[in-house]
C-alpha positions as CSV (number, residue, x, y, z in Angstrom):
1,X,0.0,0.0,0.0
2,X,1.8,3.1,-1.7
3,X,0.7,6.5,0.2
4,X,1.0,10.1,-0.6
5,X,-0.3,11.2,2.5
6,X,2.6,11.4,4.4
7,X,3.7,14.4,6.6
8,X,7.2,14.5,6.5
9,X,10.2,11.9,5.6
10,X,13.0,10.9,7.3
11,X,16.1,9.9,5.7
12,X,18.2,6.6,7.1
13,X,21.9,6.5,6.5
14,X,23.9,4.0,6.1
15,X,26.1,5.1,9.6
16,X,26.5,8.7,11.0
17,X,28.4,11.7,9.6
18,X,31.3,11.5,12.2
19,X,32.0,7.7,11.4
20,X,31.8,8.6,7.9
21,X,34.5,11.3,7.8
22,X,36.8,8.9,10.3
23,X,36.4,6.6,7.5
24,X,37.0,9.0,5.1
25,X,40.0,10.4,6.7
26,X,41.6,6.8,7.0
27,X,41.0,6.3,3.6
28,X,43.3,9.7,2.6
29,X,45.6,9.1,5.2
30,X,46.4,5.2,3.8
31,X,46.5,6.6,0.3
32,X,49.3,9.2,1.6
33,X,51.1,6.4,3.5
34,X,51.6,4.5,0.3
35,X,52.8,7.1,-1.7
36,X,56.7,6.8,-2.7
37,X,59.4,9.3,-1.9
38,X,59.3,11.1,-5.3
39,X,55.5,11.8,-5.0
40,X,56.3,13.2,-1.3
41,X,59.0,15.1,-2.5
42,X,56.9,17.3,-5.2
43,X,54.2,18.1,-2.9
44,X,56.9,19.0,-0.6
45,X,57.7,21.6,-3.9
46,X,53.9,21.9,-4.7
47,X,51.6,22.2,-1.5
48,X,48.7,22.9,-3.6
49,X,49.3,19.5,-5.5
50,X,49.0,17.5,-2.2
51,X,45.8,19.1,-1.6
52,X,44.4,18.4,-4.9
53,X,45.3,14.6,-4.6
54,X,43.4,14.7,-0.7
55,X,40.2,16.1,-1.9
56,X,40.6,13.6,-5.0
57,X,41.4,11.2,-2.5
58,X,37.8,12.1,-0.5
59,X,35.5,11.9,-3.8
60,X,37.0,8.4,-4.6
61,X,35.8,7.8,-1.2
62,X,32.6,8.8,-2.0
63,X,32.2,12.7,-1.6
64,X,30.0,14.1,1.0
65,X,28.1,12.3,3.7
66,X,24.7,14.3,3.6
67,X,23.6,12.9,0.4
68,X,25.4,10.7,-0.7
69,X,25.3,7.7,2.4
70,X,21.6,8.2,2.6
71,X,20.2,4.1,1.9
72,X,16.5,4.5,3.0
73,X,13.6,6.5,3.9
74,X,10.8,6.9,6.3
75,X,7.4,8.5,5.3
76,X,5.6,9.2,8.3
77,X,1.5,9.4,8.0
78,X,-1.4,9.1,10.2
79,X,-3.7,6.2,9.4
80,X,-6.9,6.4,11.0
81,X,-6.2,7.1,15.0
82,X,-2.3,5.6,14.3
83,X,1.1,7.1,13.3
84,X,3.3,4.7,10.7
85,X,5.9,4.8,8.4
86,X,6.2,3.3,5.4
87,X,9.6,2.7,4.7
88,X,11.5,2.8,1.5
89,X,15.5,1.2,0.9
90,X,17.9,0.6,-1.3
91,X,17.5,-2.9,-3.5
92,X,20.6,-4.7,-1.9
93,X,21.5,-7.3,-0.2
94,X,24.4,-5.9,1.6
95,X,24.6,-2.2,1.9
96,X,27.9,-0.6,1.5
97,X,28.8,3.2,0.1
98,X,28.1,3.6,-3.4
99,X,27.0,6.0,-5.9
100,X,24.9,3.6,-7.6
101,X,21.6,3.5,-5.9
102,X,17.7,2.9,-6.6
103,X,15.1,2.8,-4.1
104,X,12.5,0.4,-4.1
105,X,9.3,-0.1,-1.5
106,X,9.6,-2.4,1.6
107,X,6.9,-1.9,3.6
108,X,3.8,0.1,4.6
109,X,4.8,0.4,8.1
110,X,8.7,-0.1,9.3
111,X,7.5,-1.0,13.0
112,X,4.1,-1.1,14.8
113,X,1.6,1.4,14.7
114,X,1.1,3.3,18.0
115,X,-2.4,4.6,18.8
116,X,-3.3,8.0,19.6
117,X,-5.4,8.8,22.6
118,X,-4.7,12.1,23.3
119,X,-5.6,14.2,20.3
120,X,-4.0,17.8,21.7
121,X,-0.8,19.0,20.0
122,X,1.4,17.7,22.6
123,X,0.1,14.3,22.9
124,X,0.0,13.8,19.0
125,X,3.9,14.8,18.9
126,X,5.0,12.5,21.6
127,X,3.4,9.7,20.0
128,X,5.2,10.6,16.7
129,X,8.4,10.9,18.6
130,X,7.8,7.9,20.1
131,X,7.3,6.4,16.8
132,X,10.7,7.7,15.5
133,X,12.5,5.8,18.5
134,X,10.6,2.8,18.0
135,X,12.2,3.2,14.3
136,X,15.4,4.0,15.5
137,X,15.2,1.0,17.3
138,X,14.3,-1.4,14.3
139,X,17.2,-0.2,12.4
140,X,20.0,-0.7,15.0
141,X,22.9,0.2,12.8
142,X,21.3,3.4,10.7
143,X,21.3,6.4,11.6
144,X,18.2,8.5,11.4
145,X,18.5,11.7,10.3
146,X,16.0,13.7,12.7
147,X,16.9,17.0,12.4
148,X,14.2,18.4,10.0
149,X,12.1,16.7,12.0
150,X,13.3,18.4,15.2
151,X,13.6,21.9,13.9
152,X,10.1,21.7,12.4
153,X,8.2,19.8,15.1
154,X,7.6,22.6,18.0
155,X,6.4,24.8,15.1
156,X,3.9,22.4,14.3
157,X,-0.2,22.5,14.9
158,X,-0.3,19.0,15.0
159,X,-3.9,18.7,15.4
160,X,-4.3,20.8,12.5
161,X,-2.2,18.3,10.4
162,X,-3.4,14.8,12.5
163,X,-7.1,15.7,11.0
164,X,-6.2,17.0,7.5
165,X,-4.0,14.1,6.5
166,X,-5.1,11.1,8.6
167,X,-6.9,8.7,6.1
């Protein structure tokens, strides 16, 4: 069951930005390791040179981390009195950095629906927060990328939005 009711999505990385740059700084730092004595020697003459070669070094890697690592998605909607997520990943078996990627549906709902009782603003946003930890949970080695989420939430009338888009 495909929805476009959805409220907001949230995007699931492969790991977090500071494991991905310590993995991206090993992977420079190796590549400078290996290099011989005359390649050392002309960026001793050329500074520039040796910097060219590290941020050529960091795109082989596989650039930036804020696109480019994201392996899923999380498309939060209200169905009926619940909150779900349908969730949406990349169409592999094992998940390593690339720049090759397609999506493809998994699921209507990435964990179980929680009910809401208490239809006031705050009530409606802890049950959505609650509903993001319950995902974080299910995904134990992603990370979740909640701070859209977080900046936009308190601004939110979420009573407003729980009756417009709940199917």
């Amino acid at each position: 069951m495909i929805l476009d009711n959805y409220f907001i999505v949230i995007p699931v990385y492969r790991l977090d930005e500071d494991k991905y740059y310590d993995q991206v700084q090993k992977h420079v730092d190796k590549n400078f390791e290996s290099d011989s004595d005359i390649v050392k020697k002309a960026y001793e003459k050329d500074p520039s040179l040796k910097e060219k070669w590290e941020s050529r070094f960091r795109e082989s890697y596989g650039g930036a981390w804020e696109f480019n690592e994201i392996i899923g998605y999380i498309k939060l909607y209200f169905f009926g009195n619940q909150i779900r997520g349908e969730y949406w990943a990349v169409n592999s078996k094992k998940i390593v950095k690339t720049r090759k990627k397609q999506f493809e549906y998994k699921t209507h709902k990435l964990t179980y629906e929680l009910t809401i009782h208490d239809e006031t603003n705050n009530g409606i946003l802890d049950k959505v927060n609650e509903y993001i930890n319950n995902c974080k949970k299910e995904l134990k080695k992603r990370h979740l990328d909640t701070r859209e989420f977080e900046t936009l939430a308190p601004c939110i009338d979420w009573v407003s939005l729980y009756k417009r888009k709940r199917i």
